[in-house]
Structure formats: C-alpha cells, structure tokens
C-alpha positions in Angstrom: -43.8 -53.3 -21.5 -46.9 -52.8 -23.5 -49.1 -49.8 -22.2 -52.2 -51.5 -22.8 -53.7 -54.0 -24.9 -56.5 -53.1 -27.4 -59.1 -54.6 -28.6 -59.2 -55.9 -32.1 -62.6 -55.2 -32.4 -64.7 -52.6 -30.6 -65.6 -52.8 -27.1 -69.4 -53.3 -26.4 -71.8 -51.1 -25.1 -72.9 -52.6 -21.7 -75.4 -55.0 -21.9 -75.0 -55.5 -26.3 -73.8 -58.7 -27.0 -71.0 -58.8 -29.1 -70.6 -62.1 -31.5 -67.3 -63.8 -31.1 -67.1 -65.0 -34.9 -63.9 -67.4 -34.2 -65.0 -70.1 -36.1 -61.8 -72.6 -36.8 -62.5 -73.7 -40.6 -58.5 -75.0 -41.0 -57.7 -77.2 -38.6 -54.3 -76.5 -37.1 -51.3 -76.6 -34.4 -51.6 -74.4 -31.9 -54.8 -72.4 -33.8 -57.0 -72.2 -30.6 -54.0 -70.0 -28.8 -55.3 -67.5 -31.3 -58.0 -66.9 -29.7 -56.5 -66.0 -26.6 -54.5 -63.5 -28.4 -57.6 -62.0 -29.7 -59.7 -62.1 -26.2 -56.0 -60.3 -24.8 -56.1 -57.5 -27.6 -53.3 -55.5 -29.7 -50.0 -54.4 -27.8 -50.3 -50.9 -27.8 -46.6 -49.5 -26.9 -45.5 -45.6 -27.0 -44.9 -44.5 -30.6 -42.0 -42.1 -30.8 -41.4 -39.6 -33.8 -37.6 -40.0 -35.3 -38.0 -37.1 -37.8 -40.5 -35.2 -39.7 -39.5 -34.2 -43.3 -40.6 -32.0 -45.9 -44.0 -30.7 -43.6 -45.0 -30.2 -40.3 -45.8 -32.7 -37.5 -49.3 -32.8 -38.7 -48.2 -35.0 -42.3 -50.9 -38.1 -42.1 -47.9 -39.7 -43.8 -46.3 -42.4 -41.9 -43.3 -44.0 -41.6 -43.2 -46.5 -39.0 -40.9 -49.1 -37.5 -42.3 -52.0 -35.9 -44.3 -55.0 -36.0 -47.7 -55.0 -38.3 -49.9 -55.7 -34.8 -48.3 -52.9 -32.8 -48.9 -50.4 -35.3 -52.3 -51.5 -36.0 -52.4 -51.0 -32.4 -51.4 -47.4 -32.5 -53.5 -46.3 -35.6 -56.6 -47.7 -33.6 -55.6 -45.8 -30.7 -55.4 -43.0 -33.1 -58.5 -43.3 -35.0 -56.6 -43.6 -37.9 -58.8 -45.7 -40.6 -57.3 -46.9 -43.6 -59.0 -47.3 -47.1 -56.6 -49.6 -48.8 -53.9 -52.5 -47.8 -51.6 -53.9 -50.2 -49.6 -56.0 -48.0 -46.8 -58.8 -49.5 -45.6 -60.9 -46.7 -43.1 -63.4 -45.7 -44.4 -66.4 -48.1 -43.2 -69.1 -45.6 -41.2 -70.2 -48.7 -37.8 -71.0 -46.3 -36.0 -68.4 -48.4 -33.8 -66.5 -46.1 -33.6 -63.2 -48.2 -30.0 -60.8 -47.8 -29.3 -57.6 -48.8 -26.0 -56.5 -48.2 -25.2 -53.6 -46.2 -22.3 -51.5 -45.9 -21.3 -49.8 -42.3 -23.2 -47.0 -42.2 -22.9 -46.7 -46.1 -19.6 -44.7 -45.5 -17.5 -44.2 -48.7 -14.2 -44.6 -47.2 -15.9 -47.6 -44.8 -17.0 -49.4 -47.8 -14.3 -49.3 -49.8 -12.1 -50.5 -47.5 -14.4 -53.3 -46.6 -15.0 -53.9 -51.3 -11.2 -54.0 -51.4 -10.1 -56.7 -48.3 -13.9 -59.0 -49.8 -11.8 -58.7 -53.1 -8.4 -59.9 -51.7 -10.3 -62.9 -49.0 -13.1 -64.1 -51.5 -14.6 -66.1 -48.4 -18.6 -65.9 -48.5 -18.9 -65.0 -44.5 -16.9 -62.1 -44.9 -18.8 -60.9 -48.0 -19.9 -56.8 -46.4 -22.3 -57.4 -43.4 -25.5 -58.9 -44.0 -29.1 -57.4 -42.6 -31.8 -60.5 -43.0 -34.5 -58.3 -43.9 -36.9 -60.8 -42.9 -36.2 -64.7 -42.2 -39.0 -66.2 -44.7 -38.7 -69.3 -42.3 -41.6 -70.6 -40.9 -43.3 -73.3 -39.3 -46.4 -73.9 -40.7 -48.6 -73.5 -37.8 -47.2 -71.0 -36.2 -47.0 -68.7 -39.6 -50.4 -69.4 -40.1 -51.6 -68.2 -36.4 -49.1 -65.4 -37.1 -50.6 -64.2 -40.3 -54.1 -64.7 -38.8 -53.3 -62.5 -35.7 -52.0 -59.5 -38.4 -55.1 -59.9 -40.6 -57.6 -59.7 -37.7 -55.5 -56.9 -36.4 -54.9 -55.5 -39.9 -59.1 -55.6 -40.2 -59.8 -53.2 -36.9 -58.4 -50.4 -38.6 -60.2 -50.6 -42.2 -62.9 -48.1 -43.0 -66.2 -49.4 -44.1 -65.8 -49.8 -47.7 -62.0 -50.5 -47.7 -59.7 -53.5 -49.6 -57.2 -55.4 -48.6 -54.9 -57.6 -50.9 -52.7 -60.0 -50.0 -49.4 -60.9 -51.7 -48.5 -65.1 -51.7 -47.1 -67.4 -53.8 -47.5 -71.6 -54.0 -45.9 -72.0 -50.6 -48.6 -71.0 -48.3 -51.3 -69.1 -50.0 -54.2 -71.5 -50.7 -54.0 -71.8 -46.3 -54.2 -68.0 -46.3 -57.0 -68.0 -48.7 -59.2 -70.0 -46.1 -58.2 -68.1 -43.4 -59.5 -64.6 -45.3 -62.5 -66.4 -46.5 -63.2 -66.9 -42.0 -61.5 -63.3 -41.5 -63.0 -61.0 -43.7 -66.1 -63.5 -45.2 -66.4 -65.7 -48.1 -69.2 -63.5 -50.0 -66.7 -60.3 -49.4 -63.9 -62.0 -51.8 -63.7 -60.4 -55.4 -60.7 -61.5 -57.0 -57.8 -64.0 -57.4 -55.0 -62.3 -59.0 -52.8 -64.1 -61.1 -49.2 -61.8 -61.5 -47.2 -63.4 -64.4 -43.4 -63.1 -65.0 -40.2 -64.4 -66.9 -37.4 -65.5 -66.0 -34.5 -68.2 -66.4 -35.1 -71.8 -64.8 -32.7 -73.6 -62.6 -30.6 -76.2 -64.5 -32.3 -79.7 -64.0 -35.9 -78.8 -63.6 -38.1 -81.7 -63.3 -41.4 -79.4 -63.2 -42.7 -76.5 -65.3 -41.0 -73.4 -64.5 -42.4 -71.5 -61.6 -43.2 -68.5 -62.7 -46.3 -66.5 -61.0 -47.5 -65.0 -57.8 -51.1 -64.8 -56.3 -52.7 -61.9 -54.7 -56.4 -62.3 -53.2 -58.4 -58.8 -53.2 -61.5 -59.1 -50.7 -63.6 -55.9 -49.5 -65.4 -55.4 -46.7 -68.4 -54.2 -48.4 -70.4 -54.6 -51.8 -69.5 -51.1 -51.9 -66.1 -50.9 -52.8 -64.3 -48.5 -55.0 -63.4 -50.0 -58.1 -62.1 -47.0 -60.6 -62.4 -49.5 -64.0 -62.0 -46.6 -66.1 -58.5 -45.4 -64.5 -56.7 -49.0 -65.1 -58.4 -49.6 -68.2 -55.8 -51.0 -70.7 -56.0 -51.4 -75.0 -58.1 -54.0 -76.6 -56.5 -56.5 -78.5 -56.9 -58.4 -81.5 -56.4 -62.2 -80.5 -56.7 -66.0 -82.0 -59.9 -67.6 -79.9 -62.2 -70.6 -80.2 -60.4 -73.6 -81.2 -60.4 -72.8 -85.0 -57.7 -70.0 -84.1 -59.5 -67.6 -85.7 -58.4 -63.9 -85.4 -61.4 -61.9 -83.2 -61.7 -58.9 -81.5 -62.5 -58.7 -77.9 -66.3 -59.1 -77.5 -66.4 -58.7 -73.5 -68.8 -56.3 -71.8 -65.6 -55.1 -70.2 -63.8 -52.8 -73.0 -64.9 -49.7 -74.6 -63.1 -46.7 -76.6 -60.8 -46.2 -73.7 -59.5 -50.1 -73.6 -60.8 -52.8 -71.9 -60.8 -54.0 -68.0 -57.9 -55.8 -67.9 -57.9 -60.2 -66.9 -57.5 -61.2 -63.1 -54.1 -62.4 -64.7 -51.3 -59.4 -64.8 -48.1 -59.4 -66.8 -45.7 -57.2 -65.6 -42.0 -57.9 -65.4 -40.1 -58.4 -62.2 -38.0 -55.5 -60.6 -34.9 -55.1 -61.2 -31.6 -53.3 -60.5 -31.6 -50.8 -63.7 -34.0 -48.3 -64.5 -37.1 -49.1 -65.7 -39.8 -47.5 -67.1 -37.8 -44.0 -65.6 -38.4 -45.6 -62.4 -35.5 -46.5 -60.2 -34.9 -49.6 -58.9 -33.3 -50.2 -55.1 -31.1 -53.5 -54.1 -34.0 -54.8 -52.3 -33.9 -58.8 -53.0 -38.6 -58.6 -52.3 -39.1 -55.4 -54.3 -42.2 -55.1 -56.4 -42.9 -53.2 -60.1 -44.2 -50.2 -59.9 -46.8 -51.2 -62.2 -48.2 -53.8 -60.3 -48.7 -51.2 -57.3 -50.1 -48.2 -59.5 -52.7 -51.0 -61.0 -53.9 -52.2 -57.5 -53.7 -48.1 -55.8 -55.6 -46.8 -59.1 -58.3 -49.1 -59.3 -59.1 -49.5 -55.1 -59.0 -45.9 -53.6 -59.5 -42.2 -54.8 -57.5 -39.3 -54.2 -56.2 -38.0 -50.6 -57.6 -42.0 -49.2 -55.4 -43.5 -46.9 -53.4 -47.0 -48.4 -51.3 -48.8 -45.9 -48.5 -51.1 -46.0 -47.7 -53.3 -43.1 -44.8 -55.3 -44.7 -43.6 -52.6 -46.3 -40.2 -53.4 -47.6 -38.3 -51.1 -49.8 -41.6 -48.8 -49.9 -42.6 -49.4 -53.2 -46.5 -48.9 -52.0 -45.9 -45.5 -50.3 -44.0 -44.5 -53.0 -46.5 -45.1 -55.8 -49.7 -44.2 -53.0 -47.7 -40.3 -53.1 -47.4 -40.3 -56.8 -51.2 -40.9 -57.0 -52.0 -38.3 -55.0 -52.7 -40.7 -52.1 -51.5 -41.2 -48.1 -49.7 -43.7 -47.5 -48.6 -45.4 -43.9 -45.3 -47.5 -44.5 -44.6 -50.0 -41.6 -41.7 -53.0 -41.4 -39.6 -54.3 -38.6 -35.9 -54.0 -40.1 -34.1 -50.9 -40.4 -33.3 -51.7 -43.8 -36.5 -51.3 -45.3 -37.2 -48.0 -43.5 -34.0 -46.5 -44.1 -34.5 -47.6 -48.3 -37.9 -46.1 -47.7 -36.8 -43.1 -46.3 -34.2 -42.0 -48.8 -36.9 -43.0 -51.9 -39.3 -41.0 -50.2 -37.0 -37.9 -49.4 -35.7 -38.3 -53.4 -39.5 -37.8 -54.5 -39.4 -34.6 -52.4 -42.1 -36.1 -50.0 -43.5 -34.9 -46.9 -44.2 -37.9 -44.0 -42.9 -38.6 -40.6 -40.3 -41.4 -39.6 -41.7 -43.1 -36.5 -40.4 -45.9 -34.0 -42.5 -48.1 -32.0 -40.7 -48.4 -28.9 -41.4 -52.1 -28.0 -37.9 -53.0 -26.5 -36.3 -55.2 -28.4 -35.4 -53.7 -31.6 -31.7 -53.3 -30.4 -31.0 -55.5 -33.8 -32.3 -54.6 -36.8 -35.0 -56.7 -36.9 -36.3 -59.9 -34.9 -35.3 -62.4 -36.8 -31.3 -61.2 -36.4 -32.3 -60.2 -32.3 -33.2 -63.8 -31.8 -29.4 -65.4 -33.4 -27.7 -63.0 -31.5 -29.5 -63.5 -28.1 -29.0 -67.4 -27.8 -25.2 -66.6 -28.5 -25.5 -64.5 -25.4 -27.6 -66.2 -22.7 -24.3 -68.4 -20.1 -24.3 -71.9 -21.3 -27.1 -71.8 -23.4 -26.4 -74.7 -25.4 -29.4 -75.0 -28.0 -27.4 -77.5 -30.8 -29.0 -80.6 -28.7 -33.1 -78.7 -27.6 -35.0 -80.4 -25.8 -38.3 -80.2 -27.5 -39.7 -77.7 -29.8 -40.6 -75.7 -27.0 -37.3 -75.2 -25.2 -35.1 -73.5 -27.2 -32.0 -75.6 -25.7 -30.5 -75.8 -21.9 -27.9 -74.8 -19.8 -25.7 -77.5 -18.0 -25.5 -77.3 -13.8 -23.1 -79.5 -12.0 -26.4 -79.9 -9.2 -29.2 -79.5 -11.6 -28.1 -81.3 -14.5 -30.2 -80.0 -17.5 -31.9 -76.6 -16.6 -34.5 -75.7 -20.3 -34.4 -72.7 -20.9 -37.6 -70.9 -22.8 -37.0 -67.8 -24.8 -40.1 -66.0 -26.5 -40.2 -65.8 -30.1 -39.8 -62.6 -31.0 -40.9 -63.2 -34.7 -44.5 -63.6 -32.9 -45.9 -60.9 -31.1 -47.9 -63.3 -29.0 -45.2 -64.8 -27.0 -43.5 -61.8 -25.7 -46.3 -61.3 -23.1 -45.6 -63.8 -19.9 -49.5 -63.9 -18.7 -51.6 -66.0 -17.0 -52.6 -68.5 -20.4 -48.4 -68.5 -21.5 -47.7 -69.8 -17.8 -50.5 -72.5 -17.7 -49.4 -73.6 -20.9 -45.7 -74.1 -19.5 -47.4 -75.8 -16.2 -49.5 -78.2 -18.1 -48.2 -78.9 -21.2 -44.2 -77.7 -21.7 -43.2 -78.8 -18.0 -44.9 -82.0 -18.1 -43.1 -83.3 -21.5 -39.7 -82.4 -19.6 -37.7 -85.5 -18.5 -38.8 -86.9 -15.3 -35.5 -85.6 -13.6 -35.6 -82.2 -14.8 -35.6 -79.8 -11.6 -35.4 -76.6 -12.7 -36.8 -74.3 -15.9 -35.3 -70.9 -16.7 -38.8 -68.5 -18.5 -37.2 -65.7 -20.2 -40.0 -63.1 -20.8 -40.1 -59.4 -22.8 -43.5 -58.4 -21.2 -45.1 -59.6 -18.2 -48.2 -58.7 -16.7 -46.8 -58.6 -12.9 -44.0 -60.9 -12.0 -45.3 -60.7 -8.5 -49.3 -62.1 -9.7 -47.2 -65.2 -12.1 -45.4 -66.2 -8.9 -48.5 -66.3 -7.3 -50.1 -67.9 -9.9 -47.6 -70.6 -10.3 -47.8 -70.9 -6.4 -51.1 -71.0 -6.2 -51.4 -74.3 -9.4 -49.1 -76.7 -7.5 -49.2 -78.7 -10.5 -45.4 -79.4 -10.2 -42.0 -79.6 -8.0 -39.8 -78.3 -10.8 -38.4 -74.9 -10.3 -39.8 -71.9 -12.4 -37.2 -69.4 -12.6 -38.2 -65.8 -14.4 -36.1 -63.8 -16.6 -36.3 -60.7 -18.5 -34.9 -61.0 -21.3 -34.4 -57.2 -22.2 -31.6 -57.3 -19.7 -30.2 -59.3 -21.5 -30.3 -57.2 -24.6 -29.5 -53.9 -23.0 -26.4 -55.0 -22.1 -25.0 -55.5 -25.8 -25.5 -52.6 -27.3 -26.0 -49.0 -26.1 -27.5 -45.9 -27.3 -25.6 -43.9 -30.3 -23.7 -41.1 -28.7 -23.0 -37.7 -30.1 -21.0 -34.5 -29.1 -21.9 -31.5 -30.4 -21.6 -28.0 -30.6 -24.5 -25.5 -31.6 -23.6 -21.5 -32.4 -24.5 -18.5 -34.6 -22.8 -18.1 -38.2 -20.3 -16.3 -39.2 -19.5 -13.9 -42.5 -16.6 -11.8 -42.9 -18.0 -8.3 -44.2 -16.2 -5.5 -44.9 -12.9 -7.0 -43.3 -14.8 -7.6 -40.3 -16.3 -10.8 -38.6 -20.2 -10.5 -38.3 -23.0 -12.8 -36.8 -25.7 -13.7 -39.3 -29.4 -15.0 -38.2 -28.4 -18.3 -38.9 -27.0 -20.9 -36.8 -24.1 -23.6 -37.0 -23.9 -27.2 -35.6 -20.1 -28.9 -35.7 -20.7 -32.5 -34.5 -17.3 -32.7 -32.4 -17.8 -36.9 -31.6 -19.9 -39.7 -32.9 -20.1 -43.2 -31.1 -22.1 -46.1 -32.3 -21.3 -49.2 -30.3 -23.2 -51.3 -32.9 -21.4 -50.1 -35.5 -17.8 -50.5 -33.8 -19.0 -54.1 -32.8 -19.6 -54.8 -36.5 -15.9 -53.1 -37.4 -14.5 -55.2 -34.4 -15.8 -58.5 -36.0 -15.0 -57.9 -39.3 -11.2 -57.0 -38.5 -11.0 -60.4 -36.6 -12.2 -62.7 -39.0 -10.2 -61.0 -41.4 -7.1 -60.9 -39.6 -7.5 -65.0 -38.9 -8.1 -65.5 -42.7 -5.4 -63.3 -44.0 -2.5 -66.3 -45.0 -0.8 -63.5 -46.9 -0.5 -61.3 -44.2 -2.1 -58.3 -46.4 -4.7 -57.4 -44.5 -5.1 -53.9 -43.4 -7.9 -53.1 -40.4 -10.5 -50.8 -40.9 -9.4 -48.6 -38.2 -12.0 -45.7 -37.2 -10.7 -42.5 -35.2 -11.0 -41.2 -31.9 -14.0 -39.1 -33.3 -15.9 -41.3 -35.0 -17.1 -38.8 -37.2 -16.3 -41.2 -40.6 -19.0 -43.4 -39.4 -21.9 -41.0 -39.8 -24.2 -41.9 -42.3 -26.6 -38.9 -42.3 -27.5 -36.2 -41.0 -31.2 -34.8 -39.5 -31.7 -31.5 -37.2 -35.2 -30.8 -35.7 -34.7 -26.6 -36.7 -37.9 -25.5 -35.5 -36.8 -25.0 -31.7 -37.0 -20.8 -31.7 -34.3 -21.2 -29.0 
C-alpha cells in the first residue's frame, strides 16, 4: 500500500489559485482517466537501501528499482531536483526484447544448463529468459502511460533543466504532441535525428529503417547548452546543386570545430569493445557517444542527470565519467544488476535502492503479470470477456464469474479507489452479459476496503456481485524471501606456532535458499527430462547448502559491533 500520494505539482498556498493546465490536444482512449491520476497524485511507497558501495550513505548517487512514477515520487518527497533527463523508453514497437540469463550466473549452473541447450536444441529451453521490458502496448493506454511519467518526470526538474526523449517511427510523433501540452510548445529546442547502419531484412519493400528520434525541450529560455564542449571538426563538403567543393560557412563553427547538425551518426552498440568502451548483452543498450554528446552539452559538472528507464546504465555510467550525478531507475532486476556491476567496475560510489511497492516478486511487471493469471483457480483468460476482464473463472451456480486483475505495467490501476470502482459500476459491469451474477476485483492497493463496500452499497447501480481480492496474496504465496545461514567470528593467524585472534572478522555463509531460483532449476529439469528421447539428460541437481547458487556477495561492515 502506498503511504501517500503526492502531488505532481506543488500544493497551493490557501486561497492562490492554482491553474489546472490539462488541456487534451490528442484525442484519445481512456485520456480523460489521466486526469484523475494527476488530481490523485504520485504513489509514494517506502524506499529501502539494498547496499551502499564505494562511499557512505550520503552518495547523491542512485540506484533505484522501481517504476519511473514511484521514484519521481520519492525524489519529490526528498527534494531531490534533477538538471538533466535522458530517458529512452519502451517505443510501443511490439518488440518483446530478451536477454538471456543464467541462474544466478553460477559457473558450474551455467554450464550445465550451455551443455543440456547444446544436446535439446529446443528454443523454450534456450537458458531462462528475463523480458526486460514487454515493448507491447496498446496505443492508448501507452500513451496515458507515458503522459503520467512525463508529468511525473516534470515535478522534479529544476528550473532550467532538459529533458530528452528517446523514440523511434512507432509512437513518437504522438509523444511529440503530448510534450509540446506537457512541457509547452515555445520550450522545444530540437528534433534529433540519430543515424545508424545496419543489414536489411531479406524482402524489403520500403527503404531500410535506419534512425531514431530524440526531442530535447527545456523548461526555460535559460538552459545550459555547453556548444563549445561537443563542438566537432569542420568539414570540407560538395553543396549547392553544382557539387561544388565548399567549406562550411555556418555561424556555428570556429577554430575549435563546428556545432554539430540536429542529425547524429554514431554506430549502434554492440557486443565487442568499442572505442575502449565495453559493451554489456543488453538487446536496448545505447553508444556511449550518443550519451556523452547529450550529458556534455545540457548540464555542468557535479549537476544531477536522471534516467528513469535506465536499462543497462549506459547514462549513469557516462553522467560519472563526466564528473556528473547520476540517479539510475528501471523496473527489472536485469537492468539494475548490469548497472550495478558496470558501475562497481568504474570504481563508483552510489547506493542500490528498492522501492518497496509489493509486487516485484518477479523481475519486472511485465513477467509478474504471465505468471499471475497462471495462478489465480480457474482463471481461464484464452476466451476474455472484453478488454477489460482479463478472462473468467467457470462456477457450476454462477456460470461465468470475470475476473479483473490490475495492470501492473500501469501504475494507475493498482490503486482500487473511488473513480476505479465507478468505472467498474458504470461502464465494465454494464457491458457484462445480461446473466452475469458475480465479478471477482483483484486489487494491489486500496484506499479502504471497508469505504469501497460502502461505496458500492451505497451506488445501487447493479444486482451483480462485487467480490474484492488482493492480489498480493496471491503473489506472496509463490515465492518467499531468500534465506541465508550464517556464521560471523574473529580471524585467525597462526604466529609463532600459536593460534592468534586478529582485529578482523570472518563470515562463513553455512546455507543459502532461494525459492525463485530452485523453482527455475525445478522447471528447467522437467521440461528437459520430457524432451530428453535419448535418455541423456543429466539434472541440474543443487545441494543441501545451496551455496553453488550464490551469485554475489555484499556485507554492510560498518556495524562497530
């Protein structure tokens, strides 16, 4: 449950009138919901620190866990403004990018696991896949989504602060209108053109796609623009239609090089070293390049640049290296533990950070959201009964009971209030059959279950039966807590044939139980076992210690007890 709800834009002083500037310039599904969102304010949830590396506790650096409106949440609460936003998310493309993942990253895990995909050669049993995000979208609802973590994304700007946004062809020129509302049509400065290469498919029956767009707006006249730090070499070039050779004659080059085009070539990432850079296997990771253009030229030294879909951290990374702070923030584990270990490789000093919303039992919504409908009885949802029920469950008195389960890739719906419930009373409940007689609400947050019975008491609008769920029951029952046993003494050194205590301590982790990683072990062995014709197949069998499926280590060493 949320602690509170913030407001995405300051409060007002009693009696100052505060202008609700919600103007709808796109007409879309579901857009006036948005407004509701806004009037309700940020989910503010407790913000926990995993670990704290290479500093103190006091690092401004921030790694954080969780969705982009629950951490704008907690960096309002926090007075934390930020000077710089880079932010390149889902593209509602209906990619569904994969990055395979090893349990636990174990040597002896993953070779087993190399060696049996080897033998099978069948695509499901090809290592264990993490969606790092599902780039699958409506098109409304991605578009009150992205407006939601724009507004949200605006609260905690400083005055003179940037924000770019990273798109493609799918979705952007919608996104571009709905900056234009958010942040103001006279505060837009560039359309960025990022040009690359690359092989076609066979077949092609269009020019090859091959470019991104990124929109730069500011929220003031007064933006920093550092020309002379990005400024690249002038070039002799054909021009006019003659194709005669010319220097560059723009106002925007001098001895140092010229400012370079809105349009940027820079080759994609890849899996090799670049530059001296290293690459990650992260299937949405950015050039450095592109990052060190954008950092240089909108922010100064010791400024603040945030990410919010930060993926394999590319933008902290480069923010550190230019002498920047950086706050990193993505919903799948993935991208904070690739994050992470680049970060700790650059010898870097931040904080890991979890917001503690509930649900993130999987690593990331879009996986939470398979695995729940497989475990909600008799949820059948291959037959739903409108976009808004996710499916039903068959009872021999009731017949066909809907069932409604938030979508936890929106933020919005995981609060049962009083607007989500008149929505399901006048408009979800009435498109039901006419025989329907009972509804099952599944909810993550609720204001009081006790007021939304009243309320739905109180509407009398229908005779079908409203049945509330909490869906983090649910979830809590799947997967528990990792468990370790350890023990914690004073070191040892023989001296002098003699066996002395030293002023530093030992730790010998004795146990280690992850039930999420067991479950993944325990599916693995069983689809390989049923697919194993030659009878070949050796189980990955773990021992009664667990230790083998550690993947690292951290310990907090500055208790002086």
């Amino acid at each position: 449950m949320a602690v509170k709800y913030i407001p995405f834009f300051p409060e007002p002083i009693q009696g100052q009138a505060l202008l609700d500037n919600f103007n709808r310039t796109l007409r879309y599904k579901g857009n006036f919901d948005v407004k509701n969102n806004l009037q309700r304010g940020m989910p503010y949830y407790e913000v926990e620190t995993q670990e704290t590396i290479g500093g103190d506790a006091d690092t401004e650096n921030m790694v954080i866990r969780g969705e982009c409106l629950s951490a704008c949440a907690y960096l309002k609460e926090q007075n934390i403004k930020v000077d710089l936003v880079y932010i390149d998310p889902p593209f509602a493309s209906g990619a569904d990018y994969a990055k395979k993942v090893y349990i636990r990253r174990n040597p002896k895990v993953a070779e087993a696991v190399a060696k049996a995909e080897e033998e099978l050669d069948i695509d499901e049993l090809k290592a264990f896949e993490e969606k790092m995000y599902g780039d699958v979208w409506e098109k409304e609802k991605y578009l009150n989504w992205m407006y939601e973590n724009l507004v949200a994304i605006k609260s905690v700007m400083s005055d003179t602060a940037s924000i770019y946004v990273h798109l493609d062809w799918h979705i952007g020129h919608y996104v571009k209108i709905l900056m234009d509302e958010i942040f103001g049509e006279d505060n837009f400065v560039n359309e960025i053109i990022w040009c690359y290469t690359g092989p076609g498919s066979p077949g092609m029956k269009q020019f090859s796609r091959k470019h991104d767009t990124i929109f730069w707006y500011s929220l003031s006249a007064d933006h920093i623009f550092n020309a002379d730090d990005i400024r690249i070499e002038s070039q002799v070039h054909s021009g006019g239609f003659n194709g005669e050779m010319k220097k560059e004659d723009s106002d925007s080059y001098s001895s140092q090089g010229k400012i370079p085009e809105d349009w940027w070539e820079f080759a994609v990432s890849s899996r090799f070293k670049v530059d001296g850079v290293n690459r990650v296997d992260y299937a949405t990771e950015k050039p450095f390049k592109l990052l060190e253009r954008i950092i240089s030229a909108s922010s100064s030294k010791d400024m603040v640049v945030a990410d919010f879909f930060g993926g394999s951290g590319v933008t902290a990374k480069v923010a550190n290296d230019l002498g920047r702070k950086f706050i990193h923030c993505d919903i799948g584990i993935n991208s904070i533990q690739t994050t992470r270990d680049r970060l700790v490789a650059a010898n870097t000093k931040f904080k890991v950070m979890e917001v503690k919303d509930g649900v993130q039992l999987y690593r990331n919504p879009v996986q939470t959201m398979e695995k729940v409908k497989s475990l909600i009885p008799g949820l059948k949802n291959e037959d739903r009964v409108n976009e808004f029920w996710e499916g039903y469950i068959s009872d021999s008195k009731l017949g066909k009971v809907p069932v409604y389960i938030p979508n936890l890739m929106d933020s919005a719906s995981k609060l049962l209030d009083e607007v989500m419930m008149n929505r399901i009373l006048h408009e979800a409940i009435p498109d039901l059959p006419d025989n329907t007689k009972k509804v099952v609400v599944y909810y993550i947050d609720i204001t009081s279950e006790e007021e939304i019975k009243k309320f739905i008491k109180e509407d009398k609008s229908t005779l079908v039966e409203i049945e509330l769920r909490d869906l983090k029951t649910i979830l809590d029952d799947v997967v528990v807590e990792d468990y370790a046993e350890f023990e914690c003494k004073k070191a040892t050194q023989e001296m002098m044939g003699q066996i002395i205590e030293t002023d530093g301590y030992e730790i010998e982790i004795t146990k280690f139980v992850s039930d999420r990683v067991l479950q993944k072990i325990d599916e693995y062995n069983q689809k390989s076992l049923a697919n194993d014709k030659k009878g070949t197949f050796k189980p990955i069998n773990i021992s009664d210690e667990g230790l083998e499926t550690i993947e690292f280590l951290s310990v907090d060493c500055t208790s002086d007890k």
